[in-house]
N, C-alpha and C positions, 0 to 999 in steps of 0.2 A: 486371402484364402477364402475363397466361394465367393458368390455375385452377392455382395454386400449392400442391404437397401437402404439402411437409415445408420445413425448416429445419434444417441441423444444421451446430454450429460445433462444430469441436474444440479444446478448450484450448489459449491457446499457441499458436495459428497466425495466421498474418494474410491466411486468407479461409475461406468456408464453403462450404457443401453446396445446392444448393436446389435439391427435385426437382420436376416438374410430373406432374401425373394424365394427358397424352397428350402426342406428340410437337408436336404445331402451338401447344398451349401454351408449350412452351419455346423454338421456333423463334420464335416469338411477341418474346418476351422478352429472346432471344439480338436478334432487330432492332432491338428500340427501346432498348435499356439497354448494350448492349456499347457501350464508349468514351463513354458521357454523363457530362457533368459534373453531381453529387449536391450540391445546396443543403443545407450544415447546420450550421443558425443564420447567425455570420458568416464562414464558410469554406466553401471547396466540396472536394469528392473527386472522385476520375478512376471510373469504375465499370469495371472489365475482366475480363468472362464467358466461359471456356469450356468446352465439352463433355466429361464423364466418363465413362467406362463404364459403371462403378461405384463403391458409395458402402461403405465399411469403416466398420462400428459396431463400436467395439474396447471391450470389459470390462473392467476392471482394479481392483484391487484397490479395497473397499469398505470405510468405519470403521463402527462400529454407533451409535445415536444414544446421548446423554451417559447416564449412568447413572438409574433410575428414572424417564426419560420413555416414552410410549407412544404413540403417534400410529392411531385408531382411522379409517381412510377411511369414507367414506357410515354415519358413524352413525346421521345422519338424514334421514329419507326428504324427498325437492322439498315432499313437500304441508307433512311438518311445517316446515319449512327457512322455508317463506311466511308459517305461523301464524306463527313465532318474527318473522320481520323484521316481521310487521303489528301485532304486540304492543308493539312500542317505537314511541310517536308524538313524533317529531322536535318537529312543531310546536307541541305543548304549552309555555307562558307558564311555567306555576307550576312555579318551579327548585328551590322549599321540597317541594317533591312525590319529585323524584326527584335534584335537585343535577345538573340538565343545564348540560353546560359546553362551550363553542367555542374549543377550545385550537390552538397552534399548528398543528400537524399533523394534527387531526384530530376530531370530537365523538366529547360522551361522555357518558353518563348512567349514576347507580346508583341502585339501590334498596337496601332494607335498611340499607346504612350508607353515610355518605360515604366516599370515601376522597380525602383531601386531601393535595395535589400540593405543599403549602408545609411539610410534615414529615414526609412520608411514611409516615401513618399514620392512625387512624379514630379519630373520638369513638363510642367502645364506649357512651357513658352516651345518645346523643344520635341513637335509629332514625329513620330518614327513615318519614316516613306509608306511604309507597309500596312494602311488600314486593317479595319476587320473582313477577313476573307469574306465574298459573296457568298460560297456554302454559307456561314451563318445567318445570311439576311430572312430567309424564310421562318429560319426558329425564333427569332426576334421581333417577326412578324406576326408572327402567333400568340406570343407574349404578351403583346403592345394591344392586341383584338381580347385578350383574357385579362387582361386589367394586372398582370403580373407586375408591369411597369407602365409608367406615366411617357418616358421621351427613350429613345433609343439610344443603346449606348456605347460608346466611343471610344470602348478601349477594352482589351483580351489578355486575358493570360494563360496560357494552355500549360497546364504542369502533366510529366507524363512522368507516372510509379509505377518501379517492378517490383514486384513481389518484394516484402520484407525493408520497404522504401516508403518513409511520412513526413509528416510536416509538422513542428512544433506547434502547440498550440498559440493562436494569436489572436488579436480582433484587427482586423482592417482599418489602417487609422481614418479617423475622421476627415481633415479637413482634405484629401487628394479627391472623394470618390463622395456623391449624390448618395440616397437613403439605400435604396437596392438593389442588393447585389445577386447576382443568378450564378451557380454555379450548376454546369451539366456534366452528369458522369458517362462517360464511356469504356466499353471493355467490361472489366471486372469488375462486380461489387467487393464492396470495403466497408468498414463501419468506422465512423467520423464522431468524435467525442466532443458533447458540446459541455462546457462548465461555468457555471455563477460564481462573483463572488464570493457569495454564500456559501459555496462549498457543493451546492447540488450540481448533480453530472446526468448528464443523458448520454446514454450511446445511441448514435442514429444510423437504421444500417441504410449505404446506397446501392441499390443496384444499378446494374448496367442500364443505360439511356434513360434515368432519372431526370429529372430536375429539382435544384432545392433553391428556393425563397426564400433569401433573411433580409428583413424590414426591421424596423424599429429596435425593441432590447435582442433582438437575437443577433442583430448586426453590431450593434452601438457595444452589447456591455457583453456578453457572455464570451467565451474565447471558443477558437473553433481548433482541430487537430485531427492528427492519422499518427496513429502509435504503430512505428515502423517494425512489422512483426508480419510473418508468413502464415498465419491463420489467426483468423477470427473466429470468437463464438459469438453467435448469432441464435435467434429462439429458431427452436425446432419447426413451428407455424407460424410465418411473418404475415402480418394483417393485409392486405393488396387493399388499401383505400387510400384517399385524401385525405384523411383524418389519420394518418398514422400515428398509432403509439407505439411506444417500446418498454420493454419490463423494466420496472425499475428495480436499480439497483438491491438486489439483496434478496427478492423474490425467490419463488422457485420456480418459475416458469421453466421448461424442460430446453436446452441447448443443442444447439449444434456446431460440428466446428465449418468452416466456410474458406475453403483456399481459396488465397489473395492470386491472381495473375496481374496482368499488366492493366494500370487503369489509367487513361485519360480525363482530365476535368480541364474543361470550358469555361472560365471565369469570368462575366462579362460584368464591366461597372461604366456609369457613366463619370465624367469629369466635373469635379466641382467648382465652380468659376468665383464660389463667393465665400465667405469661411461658413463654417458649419452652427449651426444653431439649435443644437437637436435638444434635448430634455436631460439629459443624460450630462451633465457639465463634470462630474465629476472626472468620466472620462474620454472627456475631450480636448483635444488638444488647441481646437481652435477658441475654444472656451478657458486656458491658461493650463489642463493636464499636460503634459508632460508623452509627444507623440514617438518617444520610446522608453517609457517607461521599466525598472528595474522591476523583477518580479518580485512578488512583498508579499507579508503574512495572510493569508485568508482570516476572517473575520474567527475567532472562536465558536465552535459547533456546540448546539446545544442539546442538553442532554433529552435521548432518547425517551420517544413516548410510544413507540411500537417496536414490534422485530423487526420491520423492515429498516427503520430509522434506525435501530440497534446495530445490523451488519454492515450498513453503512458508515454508522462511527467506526466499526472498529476495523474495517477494510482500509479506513482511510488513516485514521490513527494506531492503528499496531500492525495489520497484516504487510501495509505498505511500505512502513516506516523499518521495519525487520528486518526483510527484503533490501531496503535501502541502504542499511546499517551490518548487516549480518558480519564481514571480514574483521571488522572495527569492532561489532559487540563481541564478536569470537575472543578476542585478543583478548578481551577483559573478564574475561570468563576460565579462569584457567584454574581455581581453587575451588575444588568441593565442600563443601560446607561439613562443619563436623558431624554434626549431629544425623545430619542424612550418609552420611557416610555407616554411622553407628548403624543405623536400620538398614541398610543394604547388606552391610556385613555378615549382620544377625541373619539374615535369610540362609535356609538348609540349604546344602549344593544340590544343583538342580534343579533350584526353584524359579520359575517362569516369571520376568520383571515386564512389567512396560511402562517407558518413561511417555508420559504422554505433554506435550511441551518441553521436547528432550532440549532445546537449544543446539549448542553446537556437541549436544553428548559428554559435557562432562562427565555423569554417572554413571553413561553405560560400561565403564571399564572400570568400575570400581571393587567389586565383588566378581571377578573371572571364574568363579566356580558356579554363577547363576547363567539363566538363558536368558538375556537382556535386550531389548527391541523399542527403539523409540520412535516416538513420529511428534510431528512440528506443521503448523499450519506456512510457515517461510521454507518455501524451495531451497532459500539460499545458505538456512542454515543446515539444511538435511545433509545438500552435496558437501557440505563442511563434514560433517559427520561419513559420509559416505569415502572420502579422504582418508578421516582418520584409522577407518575401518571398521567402522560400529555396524550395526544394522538399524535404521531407522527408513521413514515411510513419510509420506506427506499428508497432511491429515487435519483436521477439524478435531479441535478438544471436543467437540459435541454429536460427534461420530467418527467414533473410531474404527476402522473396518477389521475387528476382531473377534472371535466366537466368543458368546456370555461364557462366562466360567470360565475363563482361560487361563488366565494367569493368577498365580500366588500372591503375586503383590505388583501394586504399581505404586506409583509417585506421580506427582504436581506439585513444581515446586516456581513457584512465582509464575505463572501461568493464570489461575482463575481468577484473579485481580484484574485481568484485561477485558473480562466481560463488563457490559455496561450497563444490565440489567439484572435484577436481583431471578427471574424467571431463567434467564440464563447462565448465572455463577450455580442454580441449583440443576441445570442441565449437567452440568459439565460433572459437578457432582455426582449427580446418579448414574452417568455414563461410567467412571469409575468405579462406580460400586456393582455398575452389569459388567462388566471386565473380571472380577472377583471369584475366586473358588469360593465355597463356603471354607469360612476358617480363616481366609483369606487377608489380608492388611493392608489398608492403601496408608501412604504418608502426604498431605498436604500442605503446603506454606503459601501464605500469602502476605502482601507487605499492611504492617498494624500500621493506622492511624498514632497510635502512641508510638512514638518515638525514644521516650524518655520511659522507663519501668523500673521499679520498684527504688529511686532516685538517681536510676544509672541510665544511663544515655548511650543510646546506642552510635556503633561505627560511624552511621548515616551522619547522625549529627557532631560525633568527633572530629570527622576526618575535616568536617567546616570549620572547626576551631584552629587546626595543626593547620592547617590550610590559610585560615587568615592570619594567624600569626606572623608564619612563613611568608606572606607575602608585603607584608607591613616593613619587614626589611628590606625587600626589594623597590616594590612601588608601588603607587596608590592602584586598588584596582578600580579600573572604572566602567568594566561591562556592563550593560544595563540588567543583563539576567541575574548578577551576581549581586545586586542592591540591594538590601532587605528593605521590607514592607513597610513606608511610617519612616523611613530612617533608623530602624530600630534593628536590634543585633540579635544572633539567630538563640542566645540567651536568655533575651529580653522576652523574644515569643514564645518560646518552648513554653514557660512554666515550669511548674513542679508536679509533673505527673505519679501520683500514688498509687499502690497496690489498691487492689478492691474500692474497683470504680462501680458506681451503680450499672445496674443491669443493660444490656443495650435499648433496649424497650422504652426506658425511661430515661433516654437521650436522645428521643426524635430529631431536636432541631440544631444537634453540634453535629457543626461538619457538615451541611448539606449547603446544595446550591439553590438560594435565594433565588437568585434573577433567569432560571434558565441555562445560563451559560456556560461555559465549562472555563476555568479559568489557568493561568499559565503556572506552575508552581517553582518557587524561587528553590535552585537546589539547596539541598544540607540545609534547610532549614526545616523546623517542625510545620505537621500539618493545619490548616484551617480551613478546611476541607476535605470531603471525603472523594468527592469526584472532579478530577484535576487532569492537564495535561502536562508532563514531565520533558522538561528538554532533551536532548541529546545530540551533542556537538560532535560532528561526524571530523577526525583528527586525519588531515593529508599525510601519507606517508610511513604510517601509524605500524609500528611491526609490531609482528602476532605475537603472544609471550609462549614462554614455556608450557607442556601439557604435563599434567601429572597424570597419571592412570596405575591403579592397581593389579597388580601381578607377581601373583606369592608374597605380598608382603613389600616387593621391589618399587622406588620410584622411575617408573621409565619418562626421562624428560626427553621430549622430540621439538626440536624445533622447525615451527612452521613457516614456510617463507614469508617475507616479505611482502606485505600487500598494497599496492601503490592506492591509494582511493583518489579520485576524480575531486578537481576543485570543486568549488558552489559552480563558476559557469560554465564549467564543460559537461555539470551535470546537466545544468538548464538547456543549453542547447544540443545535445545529445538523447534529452530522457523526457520527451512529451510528454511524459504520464505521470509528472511528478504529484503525490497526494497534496493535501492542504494542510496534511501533516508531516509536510515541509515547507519550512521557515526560509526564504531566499535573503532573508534582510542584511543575513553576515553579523554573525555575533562576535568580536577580539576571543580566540581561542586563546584563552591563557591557560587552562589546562580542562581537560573534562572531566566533569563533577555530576556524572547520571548515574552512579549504581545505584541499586535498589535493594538490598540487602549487607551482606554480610562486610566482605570484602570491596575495597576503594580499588578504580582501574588504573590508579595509578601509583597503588602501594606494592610494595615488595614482602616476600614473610625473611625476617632476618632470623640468623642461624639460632636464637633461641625460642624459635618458633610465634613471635608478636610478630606482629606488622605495624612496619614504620613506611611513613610519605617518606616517598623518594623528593627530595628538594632540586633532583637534577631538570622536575617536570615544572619547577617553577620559572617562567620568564619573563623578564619587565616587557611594558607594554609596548618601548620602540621594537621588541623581539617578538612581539605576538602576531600571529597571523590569521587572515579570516577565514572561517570554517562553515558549515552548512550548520543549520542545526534543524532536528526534526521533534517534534511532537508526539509521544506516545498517552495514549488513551490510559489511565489507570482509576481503579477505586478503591480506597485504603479502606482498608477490613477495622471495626471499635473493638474494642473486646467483646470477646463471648458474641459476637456475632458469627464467625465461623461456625462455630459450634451450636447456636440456630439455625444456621443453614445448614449445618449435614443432618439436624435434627427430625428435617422435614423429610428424610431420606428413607422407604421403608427395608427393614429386614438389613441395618447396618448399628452400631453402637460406637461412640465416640468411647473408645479405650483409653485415650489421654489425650492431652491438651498442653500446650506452654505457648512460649513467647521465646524467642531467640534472635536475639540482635535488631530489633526493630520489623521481627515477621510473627504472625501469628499462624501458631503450627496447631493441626490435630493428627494422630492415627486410630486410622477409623480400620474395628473388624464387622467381617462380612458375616451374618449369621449363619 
């Protein structure tokens, strides 16, 4: 609708920028599209456009790319760019010529040597007829005078992507192929993910008739990838130098989106005739690694020491992970908790709700005489919601796109626990409290540190007891997640937590992390820490449970289909983009043991309203099967720390406070 000039989305927000090249362009626009309802796939969006001033392009802090890559824009000129793509002929028969292949995601042809995808390596003794085309000998030439490379090199792989078509992330084994490798883009730009060990990511965008240079750790140790997707965001102003940087993760540098077309890349390596010897032994195969390697835990991330580092834990440990899990967390999520029920109830009819971390929308059908509207920072649990019939929106707890004053009451309920800084659990805070009419009432829960209150112990830690009971008759467990700490039982660690602990203030040093690190936390057991990462064993097959929702009083139970979930390696080879807050290592799913509050995902409520472990979920270990497990980012709230943190909140009053089931609740009124 009207000549449309730009696009810019800024991270983190939930709407964007769109300018027009003349006024009657966007007047245009503003007519036909404000208030229409947006077809996509099987759900629709509300579309609501209005008028800006102006548009803030904001700069901020940039990373440099991984170490010994180089990224060379218009290496080569349109005319050569045509020679090279008319030099590869797709439709040639004789596969024995050049070992042209129709792989999942994409063709591919080499010359000089094969390189075969079922060992990840090349018959050195065995040259395909079909050298490297003469088209490439000039850009090779050029290379070789630019000190790009030392000896020319002897072998091609031409991979050609259509739109919505990538390449898992890999690293190029060592001992087939010399230190540098050159890959040339043609066609279309694409944005190519480069990732550490460690956890740190670069997105590097290519444009068309690029070239990129990886040497040393960009070659040797970091994995490279194309996350098979039909638009990229890419920044609004890409830098045109040899020094290319790229925003890093979590910024706010202003966005654009970039459709993918058809791209060709040029892979040129030479052959290595000797085994490899590089610095790098760990992963190297010619050094004793292992040159196919199972994809394995990333190292533990450590806790954040700015906002940038902040959006990136939790992008990587809760937004990813959510996303990941969302069909499987749904299923387990099917009981409302009481007491948030009681505060829903209590609201006048009428009265305007927002769940803001609505998950799969439990609540929003609990009270049907209110106006109820949730949003979730996971796409995947919204169109869950979206299914169910709820109204929800996709959304940042730290901007919610809502008018101040707007609603009577919201909720957060096991939501602000996911932030990873105390600067941002009190964002998220006061965002709720600008949501609020005056008079207004938010309800909060977050999961307590104490487990154990006033000598009763909560769900969390019972269901670990019914649970190892139960399985003492069956069989020994012997998951490694499932081992308590020290050899010691989840008992032994709890203690004996008391009413009327001293003040938060005057517990600086319980519960934090010593070393940096963020550590792995054994489930159902009590905490020894406050900032941890919580497993969750993603269960194959796993059917949805029953929904409750209130209506007049009535339970309407709906059964939701059947959700098949993806093994561990069809997720690996399918989902380039997996976070580092997923675990490939394959943990024995003997049963999953992640909830985080009230209710166990694998209990049932028997007809006198308790909940008892179903024992039909227990199975010996020759029955047990391997399951994904991921990592969520959490920080368990001391006492009477909630309630310093909303203290710092102005023009709001903590009305009360408790503890229920191992969460620590307050409901806060808006003045």
């Amino acid at each position: 609708m009207g000549e449309m000039e730009s696009l810019l989305m800024p991270p983190h927000k939930p709407y964007a920028f769109v300018t027009y090249r003349c006024e009657e362009s966007a007047l245009k626009a503003y007519t036909h599209l404000n208030g229409q309802k947006l077809q996509c796939g099987e759900s629709s969006v509300m579309l609501y456009l209005a008028y800006v001033s102006s548009v803030t392009h904001e700069e901020e802090a940039s990373v440099p790319l991984p170490e010994g890559l180089v990224l060379l824009e218009d290496f080569v000129s349109p005319e050569e760019e045509a020679l090279l793509l008319a030099a590869v002929d797709w439709s040639s028969t004789n596969d024995d010529v050049t070992a042209q292949k129709a792989l999942k995601h994409r063709r591919v042809k080499h010359y000089g040597f094969e390189f075969r995808y079922d060992n990840n390596n090349v018959d050195k003794d065995k040259p395909l007829p079909a050298g490297i085309p003469a088209e490439c000998l000039p850009v090779l030439e050029r290379c070789l005078r630019n000190g790009h490379i030392n000896v020319m090199p002897d072998q091609l792989t031409v991979n050609q992507y259509e739109s919505g078509q990538g390449i898992p992330p890999h690293v190029d084994t060592h001992s087939p192929f010399e230190d540098t490798i050159l890959s040339l883009s043609l066609g279309a730009k694409t944005v190519m993910e480069f990732r550490h060990p460690d956890g740190r990511v670069v997105a590097v965008v290519l444009p068309g008739r690029s070239l990129l240079v990886m040497k040393g750790e960009s070659r040797y140790v970091w994995t490279h990838g194309i996350t098979p997707r039909k638009f990229d965001m890419v920044p609004a102003c890409e830098q045109q130098s040899p020094d290319h940087v790229t925003p890093e993760p979590g910024t706010r540098s202003n966005l654009t989106l970039s459709k993918r077309g058809t791209r060709t890349s040029f892979t040129f390596r030479k052959i290595r005739l000797e085994p490899c010897r590089c610095a790098f032994t760990s992963a190297c195969d010619s050094q004793g690694a292992s040159s196919t390697p199972s994809p394995s835990t990333p190292p533990p991330p450590a806790l954040p020491c700015c906002h940038a580092d902040a959006a990136r834990l939790e992008e990587e440990y809760v937004h990813r992970v959510y996303d990941a899990i969302a069909s499987h967390f749904s299923s387990t999520r099917h009981s409302p908790w009481p007491r948030v029920c009681h505060f829903l109830s209590s609201l006048p009819p009428g009265s305007v709700l927002a769940d803001v971390g609505c998950g799969n929308g439990k609540y929003l059908g609990v009270n049907p005489e209110m106006i109820a509207v949730g949003c979730d920072r996971s796409s995947a649990l919204v169109q869950i919601c979206a299914e169910r019939g709820f109204h929800a929106f996709v959304s940042d707890a730290l901007n919610v796109p809502l008018r101040t004053a707007s609603c009577d009451a919201c909720i957060s309920i096991a939501v602000i626990h996911h932030f990873s800084t105390e600067e941002r659990r009190l964002a998220a805070v006061r965002e709720l409290v600008r949501l609020l009419k005056p008079g207004g009432h938010a309800l909060i829960y977050v999961w307590a540190f104490e487990q154990e209150y006033n000598k009763q112990r909560s769900k969390y830690l019972k269901d670990h007891n019914k649970e190892h009971h139960g399985k003492e008759n069956l069989t020994k467990n012997t998951s490694e997640d499932r081992r308590e700490p020290h050899g010691k039982s989840a008992m032994q660690n709890s203690g004996h937590l008391e009413e009327g602990y001293e003040p938060v203030d005057k517990k600086q040093d319980v519960g934090k992390v010593t070393d940096g690190k963020l550590s792995v936390h054994t489930n159902r057991t009590a905490f020894n820490t406050q900032d941890l990462l919580v497993p969750w064993h993603l269960k194959e097959g796993k059917k949805q449970g029953e929904e409750e929702s209130g209506d007049g009083g009535k339970r309407n139970k709906r059964k939701e289909k059947s959700t098949k979930v993806l093994t561990n390696q069809t997720r690996i080879d399918s989902n380039p983009g997996l976070s580092p807050g997923f675990d490939a290592s394959m943990s024995p799913g003997l049963r999953l043991d992640t909830d985080d509050a009230t209710h166990s995902p694998d209990s049932k409520p028997s007809p006198s309203g308790t909940t008892q472990t179903s024992s039909s979920h227990l199975k010996s270990e020759s029955e047990s099967h391997l399951t994904p497990v991921f990592h969520r980012y959490y920080h368990v709230f001391h006492q009477g720390e909630l309630e310093q943190l909303c203290s710092q909140v102005d023009g709001v009053k903590v009305q009360s406070s408790y503890h229920d089931q191992g969460n620590w609740c307050v409901i806060l009124e808006k003045d």
